[in-house]
N, C-alpha and C positions, 0 to 999 in steps of 0.2 A: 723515613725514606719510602717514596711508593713505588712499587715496579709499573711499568708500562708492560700493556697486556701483549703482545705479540699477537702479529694478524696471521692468519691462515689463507693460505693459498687459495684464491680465489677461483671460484668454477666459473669455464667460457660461459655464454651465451646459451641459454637451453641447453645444459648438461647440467639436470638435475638427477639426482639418485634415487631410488626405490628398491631394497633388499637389495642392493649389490649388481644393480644392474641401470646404465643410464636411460635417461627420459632425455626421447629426442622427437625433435619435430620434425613438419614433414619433408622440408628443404635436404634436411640431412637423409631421409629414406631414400629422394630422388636421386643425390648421386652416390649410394651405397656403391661400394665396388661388389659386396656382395648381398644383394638384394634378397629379402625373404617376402614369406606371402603376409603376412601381420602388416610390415611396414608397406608394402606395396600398394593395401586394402587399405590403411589408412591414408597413405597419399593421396588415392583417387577420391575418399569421402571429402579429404582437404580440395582438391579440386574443383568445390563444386560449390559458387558464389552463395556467399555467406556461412560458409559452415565455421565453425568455432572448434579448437582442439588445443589440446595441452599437453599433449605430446602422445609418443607411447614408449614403454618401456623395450630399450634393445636388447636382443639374444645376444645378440656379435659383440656386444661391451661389458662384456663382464668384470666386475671393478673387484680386485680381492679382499678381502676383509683383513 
């Protein structure tokens, strides 16, 4: 008899992890409710026709281990 593997709860859209803190882009910095200066300086780099990003890691989303 074989087991079937059971799936893991899948991550949204651009919420990836790095040490325990999510990777978000810049859609998500724009309507922080609470805005820092990391995301805010990378939103405006995102701003600027043709730039490329892959996220940055957020303070505010601390994921617990």
């Amino acid at each position: 008899m074989v087991k079937a593997k059971s799936k893991k709860p899948g991550q949204a859209k651009g919420e990836k992890t790095r040490r325990g803190l999510k990777i978000v882009t810049s859609e998500v910095c724009e309507v922080c409710k609470t805005p820092c200066s990391a995301g805010m300086e990378y939103a405006a780099r995102m701003r600027i026709p043709g730039a490329l990003g892959k996220g940055i890691p957020c303070i505010l989303t601390k994921i617990s281990s």
